[in-house]
Every structure is written in structure tokens, then in C-alpha cells.
N, C-alpha and C positions, 0 to 999 in steps of 0.2 A: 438298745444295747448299752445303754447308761449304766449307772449305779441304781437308780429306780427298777427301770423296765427291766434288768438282765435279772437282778435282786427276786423281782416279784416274779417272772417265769420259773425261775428253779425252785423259789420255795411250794410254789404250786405246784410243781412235779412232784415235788416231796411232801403234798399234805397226803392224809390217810382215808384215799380215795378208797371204795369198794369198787370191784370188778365192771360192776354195772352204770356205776357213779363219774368213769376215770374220762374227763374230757379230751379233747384233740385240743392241745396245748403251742400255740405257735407264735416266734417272738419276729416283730417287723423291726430292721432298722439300719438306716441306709448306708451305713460302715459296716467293712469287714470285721472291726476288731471293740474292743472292749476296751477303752481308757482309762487307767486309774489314775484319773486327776490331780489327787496331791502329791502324785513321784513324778509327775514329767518335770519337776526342778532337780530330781534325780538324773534324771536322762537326759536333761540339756547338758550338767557340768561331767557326763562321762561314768556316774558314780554305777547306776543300774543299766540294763540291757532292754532293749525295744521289747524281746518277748517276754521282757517278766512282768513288764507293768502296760501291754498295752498285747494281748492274747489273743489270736482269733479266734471269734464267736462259736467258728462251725469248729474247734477245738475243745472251748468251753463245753459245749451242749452233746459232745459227742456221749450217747450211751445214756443220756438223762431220758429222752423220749421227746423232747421238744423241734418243734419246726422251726426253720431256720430260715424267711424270704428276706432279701434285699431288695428293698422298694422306699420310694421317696411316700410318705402320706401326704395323700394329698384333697382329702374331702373326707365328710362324716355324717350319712345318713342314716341319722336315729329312729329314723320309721321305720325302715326296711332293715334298721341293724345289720350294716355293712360298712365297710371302712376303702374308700378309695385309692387305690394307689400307683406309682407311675414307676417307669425304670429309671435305676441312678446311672452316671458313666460309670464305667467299668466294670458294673457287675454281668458277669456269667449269664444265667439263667434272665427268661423276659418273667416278670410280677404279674400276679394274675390283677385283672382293671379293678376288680372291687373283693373283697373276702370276706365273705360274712361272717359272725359273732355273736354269741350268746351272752358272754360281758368282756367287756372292753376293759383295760388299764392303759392307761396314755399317760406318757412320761418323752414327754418331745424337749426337758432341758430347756436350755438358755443359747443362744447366741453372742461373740464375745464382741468388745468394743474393738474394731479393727483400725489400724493408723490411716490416714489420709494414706494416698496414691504418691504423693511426693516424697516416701520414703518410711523407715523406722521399720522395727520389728515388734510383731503382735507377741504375745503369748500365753497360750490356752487351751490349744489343739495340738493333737501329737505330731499334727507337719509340723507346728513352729516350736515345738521343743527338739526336734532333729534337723532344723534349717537351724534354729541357735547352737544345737550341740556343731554342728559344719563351720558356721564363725566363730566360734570359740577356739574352736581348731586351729579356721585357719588364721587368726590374728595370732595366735601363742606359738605358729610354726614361722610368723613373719620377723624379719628384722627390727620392727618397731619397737625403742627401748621400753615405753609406755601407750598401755593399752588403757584408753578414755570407753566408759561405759557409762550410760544414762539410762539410769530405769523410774518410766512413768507411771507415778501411784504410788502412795503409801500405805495401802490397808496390808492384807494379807500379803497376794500372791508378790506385791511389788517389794517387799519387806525381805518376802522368802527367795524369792529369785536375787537381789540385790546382793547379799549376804553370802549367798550361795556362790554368785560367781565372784567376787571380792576375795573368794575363801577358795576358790580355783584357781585364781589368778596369781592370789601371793601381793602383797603390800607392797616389794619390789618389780612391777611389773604391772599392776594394774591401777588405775586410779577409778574407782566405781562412785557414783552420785546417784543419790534416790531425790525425786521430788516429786513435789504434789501442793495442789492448791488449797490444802487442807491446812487447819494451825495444828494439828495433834495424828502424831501416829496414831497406826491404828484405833481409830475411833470408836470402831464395833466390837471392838474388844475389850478383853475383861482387866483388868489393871494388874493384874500378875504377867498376862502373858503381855502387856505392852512394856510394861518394868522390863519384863526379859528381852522381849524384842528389842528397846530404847539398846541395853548393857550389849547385846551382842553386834550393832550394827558398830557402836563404837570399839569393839573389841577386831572385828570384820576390817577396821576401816574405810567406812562408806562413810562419806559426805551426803547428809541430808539437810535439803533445802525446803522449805515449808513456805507455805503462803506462796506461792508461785506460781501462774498460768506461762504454759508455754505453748508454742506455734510453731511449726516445723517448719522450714524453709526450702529445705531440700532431705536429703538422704544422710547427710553428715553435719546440716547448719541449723539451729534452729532460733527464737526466738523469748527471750525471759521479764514479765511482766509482772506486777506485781496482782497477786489473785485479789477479787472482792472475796466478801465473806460467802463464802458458801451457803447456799440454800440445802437442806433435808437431802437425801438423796434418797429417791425414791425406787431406783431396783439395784443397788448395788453401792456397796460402801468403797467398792476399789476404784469408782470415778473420781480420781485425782487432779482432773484438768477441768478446763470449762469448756460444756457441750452448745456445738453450735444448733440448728436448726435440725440436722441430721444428726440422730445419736453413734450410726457408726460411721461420721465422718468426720470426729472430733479430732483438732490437733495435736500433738503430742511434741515434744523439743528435747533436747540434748543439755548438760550441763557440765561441764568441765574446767577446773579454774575461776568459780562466781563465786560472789561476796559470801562468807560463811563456810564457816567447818566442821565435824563433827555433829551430832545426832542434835535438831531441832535448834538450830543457832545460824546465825546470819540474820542482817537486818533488811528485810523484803523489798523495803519503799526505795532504798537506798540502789542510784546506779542504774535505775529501769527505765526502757528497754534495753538489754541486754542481748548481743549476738553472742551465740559459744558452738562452740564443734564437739565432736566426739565420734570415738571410728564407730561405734556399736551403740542403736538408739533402741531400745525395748521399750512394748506397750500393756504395761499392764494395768489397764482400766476398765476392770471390771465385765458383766455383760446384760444382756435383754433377756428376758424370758420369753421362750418359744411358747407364746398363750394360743393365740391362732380361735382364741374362744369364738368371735364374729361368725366365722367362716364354716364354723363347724356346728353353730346354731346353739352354741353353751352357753352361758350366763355367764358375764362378766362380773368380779370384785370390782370395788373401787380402783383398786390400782391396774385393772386391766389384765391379771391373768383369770383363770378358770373359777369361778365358786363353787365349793364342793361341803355338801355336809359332811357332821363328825365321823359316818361311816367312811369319807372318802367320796362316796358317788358324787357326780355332778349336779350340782340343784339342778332341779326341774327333769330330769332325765334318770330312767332307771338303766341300771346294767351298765353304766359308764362308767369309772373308775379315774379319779385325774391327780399323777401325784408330782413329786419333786418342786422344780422353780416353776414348771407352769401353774400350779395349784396355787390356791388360798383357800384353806378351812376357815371359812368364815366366823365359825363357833369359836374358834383360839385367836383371831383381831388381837393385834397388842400385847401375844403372849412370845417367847423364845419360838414358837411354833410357825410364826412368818420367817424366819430365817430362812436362806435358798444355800442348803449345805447338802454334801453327800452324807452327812449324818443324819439330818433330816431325811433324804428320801428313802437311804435303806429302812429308817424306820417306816416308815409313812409303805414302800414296798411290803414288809411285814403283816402290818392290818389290811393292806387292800387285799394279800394275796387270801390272807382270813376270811377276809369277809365275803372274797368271790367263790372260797370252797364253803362259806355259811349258805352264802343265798341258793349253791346249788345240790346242796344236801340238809334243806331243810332245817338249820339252824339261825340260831342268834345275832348281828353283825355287833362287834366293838366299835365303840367311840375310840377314834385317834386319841394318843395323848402321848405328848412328846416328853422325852426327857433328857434333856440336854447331857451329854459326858464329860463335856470340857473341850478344848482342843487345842491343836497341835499346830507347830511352826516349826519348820526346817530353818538350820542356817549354815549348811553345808553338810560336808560327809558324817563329820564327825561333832554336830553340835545341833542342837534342837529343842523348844520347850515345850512343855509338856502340865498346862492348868486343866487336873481331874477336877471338873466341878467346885472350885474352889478350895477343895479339900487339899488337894497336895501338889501343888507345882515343883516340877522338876527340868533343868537346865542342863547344858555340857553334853557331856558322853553317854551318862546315864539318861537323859534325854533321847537321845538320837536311836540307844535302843529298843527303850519305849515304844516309841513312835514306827521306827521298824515294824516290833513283835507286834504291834498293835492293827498296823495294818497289811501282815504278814496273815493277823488272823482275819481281815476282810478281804480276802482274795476269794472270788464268788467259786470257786470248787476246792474240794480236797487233793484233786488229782494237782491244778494248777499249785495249790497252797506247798505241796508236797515238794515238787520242783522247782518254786521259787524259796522255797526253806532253806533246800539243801544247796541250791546254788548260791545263795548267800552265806551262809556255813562256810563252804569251800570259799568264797571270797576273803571272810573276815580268816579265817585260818590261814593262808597267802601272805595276807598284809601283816599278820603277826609273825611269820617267817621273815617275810622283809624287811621287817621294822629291826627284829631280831641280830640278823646279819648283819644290815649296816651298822648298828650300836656295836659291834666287836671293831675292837682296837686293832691295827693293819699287825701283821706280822714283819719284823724289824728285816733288813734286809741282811 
């Protein structure tokens, strides 16, 4: 029910099956609902609504033709061509123990970097973007004249979520800090959109600290060291801390009030260790790919998710189909095409769903071939950038619409597309009246 799997079921509904030709279509996946991951920094600062960017499935699929079970996968036996599976809590209906399959597409995503047990807030999952939007809440409805925020990780989401609430908060009222063990914002990015990123955090007024390993001590305490030089990161550019033995038991710390101000300044060596508090500790580093290849008797890449030739299929295995972060097209190594992005797997959705209506109507399969579009950074309601493949970056307001309209038009149906159009519409038309209003001079008494 990802950006991959949901992607690749509907365009299969909609290839140009003949009567005879038209499979029994059925999508596994152990959530209700459909998350569109780069709005939940929407939905934490209040700005979007739960059903626009995060829609149930059996809403989606209504009227498409596709089956809808909720079951955990939990085994894959490619000789019998069946797919194992168990029941999740809280779903309805019991899963049947195995379903058979003619070709398989598996898009089983990543798992996120979760904070230790002694406290901090993840964010990744649409619980922790509505437990964040619930403390945001309730710190700005508290007495506290200053609200301390620490977000851990400089790549992406820690950039975009920082900015965001900085930009919620109001510079009288919040004091937010990004850090990361990194020396260089966003590292995996393209030098237009870190330029923008660098301009907007200091516009935001976020305090970013670099070079820095932190250690959580409790819920509100944590601890600041100074980072070694970082090794390659091998699944994900938003691990901004140093991972211990366990990857998702990595510590994560708070910063409020440490040496350094403003976007990549502060001198690291200087004052370590360091205790600091903060009411509000977020975790955004990164996550794992859900490969699970061992277990399900797939060939491993080097780096341990799925190996898949250029059609997509899983080496060694026919009728398998393996895409998003669990994948590695081995034929693209060391091209834009290892990236683990939702732009990535709706493409990569695309040619499996091709090439599972080629193999069953007698045609040709395509070799994958990625092409990157550019991408996008939120940094609040009203500000976002926006690098189209190098071609044209764009910043501010006109940004933010962009970025909107842009993924306004990747809303996986028409029906949803239609209903989060217009309820947007009617939002921006609201705020234009209010904006409106209050700009008029009082009437004299």
C-alpha cells in the first residue's frame, strides 16, 4: 500500500487487458491506509488534514476491481508460487495462510530509524506525524514563554521538518536546532537545493549544529560530543548520529543554547561533552530497507536488499517482481537509480506493472531506466524548493505551489486527486479572505 505496491496495482487495472486476458488483481498490506510521505511535515505543523495525505486503501481501490487483504507477509515459496501470510492487530477479516500467484510484485519499503526507549520522538510514520502534530499543540497551548525543539539529522526529512516547525512556531516563541554528525547539509543533494535549504533555515531561524554525535539521556536531557568523521552511509543519507551495534537503537540528543548559531557555524571540538535539554526531541534518521531477501530465498546485492534484473524480476527467480528501497537493479550500480525515493518506485511501479501485463499477454518486457525529475523540500506552509533536474530551481511561495500542484498530481486516484484539489482550493481561498480582513484599517470610533 506504499507509493510502489499501491502505484503498481492500479496501473495494472488500467492496462488494456482483453476479456479473456484480465487477471484477478489483489493488493497485500498490513495498513489500513495509504501514506503520502513527503506531506506528513504537512500534517504534523496542522497545515493538511489526515484524509488528504494519508486515505484508506479500501477507499482508494473502491470501484477499480482490485482485492484488498490485510495480512502481515510472512514467507515466499517460489516453487509452489504462493505468498505466506499471517493476521495484523486490528484488522477485521482473518488472511488466508498462503495465496497463490502467477507474478508477484513486492514492495515491502523500508523501516525507519526509531529513537532508544529513554525517550525522543521518531518521525516517519503517520502515528508520529499526529503524536508530533498533539505536542506541538500541546506545547503552543502551554505557558511556556519558549518552546526548545531538537531535530536529529541533517539530510532531507530533518531539514524539512526543522524549518517547518521553526516556521510554526514564530521566532518569538520557538527556539528550534537541527543537528547531525555530518560536516555538510544535505549531502545527497544537488547544490541548488542545499544553497536553498542552507538560505531558508537561516531565514526560519533554526540553529544548526554540524559535526556533532549526540546521546539521549532521558526524555528532555541529552548528551553532545563531538562527531568522528563519518564513514559512507550505506542505506540512507538522513543517519545524522553515530549507529551503535543495533541500527534501530541508535541514540539521538537534544540541543538548546550550545556553542554556535545559525546555519553550519559553531566550533564542534570546543566545550565537549555537553548536557542540554529541550521540551521537544525529534528523530529523523533515516531508515532500513525492508529486503527480507534470505528468507524468502532471493538473491541478495551487495548491500543486502533484493537483486533484480533490468526488467525488474528477481535474479534467479521468474514471475517475482521486487521494487522501491527493497530493490537493487543490479544493471544500474552507481547510477541515480540506487536511490531509495518515492520517485524512484513510482517509476520502477510503472515498468513492473508493464512488464507483468507483457509476460502475460505475450509481449516484450522493458529494461528499467530511471530519470530522475529533480526534487523538492518543504520549509513550511508557505515556502519550499523546488531543483527541476538542474534546469530551473525555484524557491519562496512560488515554490511551495509547485510542490503542491506537483504532488496534487501524484495522488494515486482521480476521485482522491479531485477531493484533495478542491479542498485545497477552498483552503487557499479562506486564507486569502483572512489575510484580506485583517490588512483593513480598524474603523475610528
Amino acid at each position: 500500500g506504499g507509493f510502489g505496491g499501491l502505484n503498481a496495482a492500479l496501473k495494472l487495472a488500467g492496462m488494456p487487458w482483453s476479456a479473456s486476458e484480465r487477471p484477478a488483481i489483489t493488493l497485500v498490506d498490513r495498513g489500513e491506509r495509504h501514506v503520502f510521505l513527503p506531506m506528513l511535515y504537512d500534517l504534523a505543523i496542522g497545515d493538511v488534514s489526515e484524509w488528504e495525505v494519508a486515505p484508506r486503501l479500501d477507499e482508494l481501490l473502491a470501484g477499480t476491481g482490485i482485492n484488498l487483504v490485510r495480512a502481515e507477509v510472512v514467507g515466499l515459496d517460489t516453487a509452489e508460487r504462493e505468498l505466506k501470510l499471517a493476521r495484523v492487530p486490528g484488522a477485521v477479516a482473518e488472511p488466508p495462510e498462503t495465496l497463490p500467484y502467477d507474478r508477484l510484485v513486492l514492495a515491502l519499503g523500508a523501516r525507519p530509524a526509531r529513537p532508544p526507549s529513554t525517550g525522543g520522538m521518531a518521525f516517519r510514520s503517520l502515528d508520529d506525524a499526529l503524536a508530533l502534530r498533539a505536542r506541538l499543540r500541546s506545547l503552543k497551548a502551554s505557558s511556556a514563554p519558549l518552546i526548545r525543539v531538537l531535530v536529529v539529522g541533517t539530510s532531507y526529512s530533518g531539514i524539512e521538518l526543522a524549518t517547518s516547525i521553526a516556521r510554526h512556531l514564530g521566532t518569538r516563541r520557538g527556539l528550534v536546532s537541527l543537528v547531525g554528525r555530518g560536516a555538510t547539509l544535505l549531502p545527497d543533494g544537488t547544490a541548488a537545493s542545499r544553497q536553498m535549504a542552507q538560505a531558508a533555515l537561516e531565514t526560519a531561524g533554526v540553529e544548526v549544529l554540524l559535526s556533532r554525535s549526540v546521546e539521549l539521556e532521558s526524555e528532555r536531557v541529552a548528551t553532545l560530543t563531538q562527531a568522528a568523521t563519518p564513514s559512507p552511509a550505506a542505506h540512507s543519507a538522513d543517519d545524522a548520529v553515530d549507529a551503535p551495534a543495533s541500527a534501530s537503537a541508535a541514540s539521538a540528543g537534544a540541543s538548546a543554547g550550545v556553542s554556535g548559531s545559525g546555519a553550519g557555524s559553531g566550533d564542534a571540538g570546543a566545550g565537549f561533552p555537553e548536557s542540554v535539554e529541550a521540551d521537544l526531541i525529534v528523530w529523523c534518521t533515516g531508515s532500513e530497507p525492508v529486503s527480507r531477501a534470505a528468507e524468502m530465498g532471493l538473491v541478495q546485492a551487495a548491500d543486502g536488499r533484493v537483486a533484480t534484473r533490468e526488467t525488474l524480476e528477481a535474479s534467479g527467480v521468474e514471475g517475482v517482481y521486487c521494487i522501491g528501497d527493497m530493490a537493487l537493479c543490479e544493471a544500474l550500480t552507481g547510477t541515480p537509480a540506487t536511490e531509495r525515493t518515492a520517485q524512484l518506485a513510482v517509476q520502477q511501479s510503472d515498468y513492473a506493472a508493464y512488464n507483468v501485463w507483457a509476460s502475460l499477454t505475450g509481449r516484450a518486457p522493458l529494461p528499467f531506466r530511471y530519470a530522475k525529475l529533480g526534487e523538492m523540500l518543504t520549509y513550511g506552509a508557505t515556502d519550499a524548493s523546488v531543483d527541476a533536474a538542474g534546469l530551473l530551481s525555484i524557491s519562496g511561495l512560488p515554490g511551495a505551489a509547485l510542490r503542491r500542484a506537483a504532488y496534487l498530481y501524484r495522488m494515486p486516484t482521480n476521485s482522491h486527486r479531485a477531493r484533495v484539489g478542491f479542498s485545497w482550493a477552498l483552503d487557499a481561498a479562506v486564507r486569502s479572505a483572512e489575510a484580506v480582513l485583517n490588512s483593513r484599517p480598524s474603523r475610528p470610533e
